[in-house]
N, C-alpha and C positions, 0 to 999 in steps of 0.2 A: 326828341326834336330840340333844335333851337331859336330859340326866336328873337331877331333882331329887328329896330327900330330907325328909320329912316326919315328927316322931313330936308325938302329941298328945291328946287326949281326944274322943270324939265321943259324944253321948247316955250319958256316964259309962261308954264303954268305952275303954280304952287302947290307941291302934294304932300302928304305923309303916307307913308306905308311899314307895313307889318310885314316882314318874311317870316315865313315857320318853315325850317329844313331838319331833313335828319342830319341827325348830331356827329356822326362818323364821317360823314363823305364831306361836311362843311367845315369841320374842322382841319381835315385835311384838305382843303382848296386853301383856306386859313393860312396854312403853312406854307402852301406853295407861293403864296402871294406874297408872304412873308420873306420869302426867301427867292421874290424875284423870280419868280417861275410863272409862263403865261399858262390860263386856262379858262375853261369856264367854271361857273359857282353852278354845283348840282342842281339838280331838280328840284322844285320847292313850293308851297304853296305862299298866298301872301292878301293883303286886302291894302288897298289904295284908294286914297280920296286923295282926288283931283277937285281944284275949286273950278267953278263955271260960269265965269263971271258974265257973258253972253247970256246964260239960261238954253243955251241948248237944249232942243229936247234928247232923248239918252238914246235914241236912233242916230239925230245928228252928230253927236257927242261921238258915239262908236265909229259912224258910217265918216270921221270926218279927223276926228284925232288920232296921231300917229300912237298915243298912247296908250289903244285899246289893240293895239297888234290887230284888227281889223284888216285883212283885204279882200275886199267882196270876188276879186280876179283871180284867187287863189282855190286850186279845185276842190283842198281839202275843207274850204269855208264855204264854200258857193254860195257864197252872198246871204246866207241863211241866219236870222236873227229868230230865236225860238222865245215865247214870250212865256214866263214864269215867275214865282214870287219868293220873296226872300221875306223871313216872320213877317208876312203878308204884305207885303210891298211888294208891288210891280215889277218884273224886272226883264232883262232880256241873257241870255243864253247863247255862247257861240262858242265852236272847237277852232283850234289855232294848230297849224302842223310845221313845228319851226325846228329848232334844236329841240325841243322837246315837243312830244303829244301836248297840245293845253286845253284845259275848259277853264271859259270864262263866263262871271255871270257878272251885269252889270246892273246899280238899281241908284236913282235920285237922292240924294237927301239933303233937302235945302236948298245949298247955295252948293253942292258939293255931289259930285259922281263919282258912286263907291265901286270899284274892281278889283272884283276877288277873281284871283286866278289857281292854278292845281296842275302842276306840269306831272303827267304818270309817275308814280316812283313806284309802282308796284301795287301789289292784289289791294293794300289797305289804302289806296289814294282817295277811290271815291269815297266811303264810308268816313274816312278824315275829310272831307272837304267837307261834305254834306254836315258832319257836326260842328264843325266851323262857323258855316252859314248859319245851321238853326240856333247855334248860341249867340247870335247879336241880338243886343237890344239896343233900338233907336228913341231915344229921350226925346221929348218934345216933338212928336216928329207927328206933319198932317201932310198927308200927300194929294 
């Protein structure tokens, strides 16, 4: 894998994000880009904090920001928010069928809504997301 580091503004919110891709197919996107060739950037998993400066709750937050790839009208999502927890935070859970298969879980922290997403890349995607997840540690943190 590789992993790249992102902070920037999207629809005037301020986020940071982590992509983690495999190392073959993103290096060769890499090059295509480099070399002025359109495409998309492979499948990839990645974790995003979005700040929240409203305090939305993470219902609202999903059901409502274009940055949670969210569409309750889309068959493959049916409006379906499944609730779960991440190293024991609260969180919510939803599949996305876009260019790519996605699961996403989304969970509070502070001032800030973390989204972690896993677009299929194959047999090891779940078992990599899922370590992903149970390796965060959140500092400070009272929900």
């Amino acid at each position: 894998y590789l992993l790249f580091e992102n902070q920037s503004t999207f629809s005037g919110v301020n986020y940071h994000s982590f992509t983690i891709a495999p190392k073959e197919p993103m290096l060769q996107a890499i090059t295509r880009a480099r070399d002025n060739f359109a495409g998309e950037s492979p499948p990839s998993m990645g974790i995003s904090f979005f700040s929240n400066p409203k305090s939305l709750s993470l219902e609202q937050w999903i059901r409502t920001k274009s940055q949670s790839n969210f569409v309750p009208t889309d068959p493959a999502q049916q409006g379906i928010l499944t609730s779960t927890t991440v190293v024991g935070v609260s969180a919510l859970k939803y599949h996305v069928s876009g260019l790519y298969e996605s699961d996403y879980v989304a969970f509070i922290y502070g001032e800030w809504v973390v989204l972690a997403t896993a677009d299929y890349m194959g047999e090891n995607t779940t078992h990599d997301f899922q370590t992903i997840l149970s390796s965060i540690q959140l500092k400070n943190y009272t929900q």
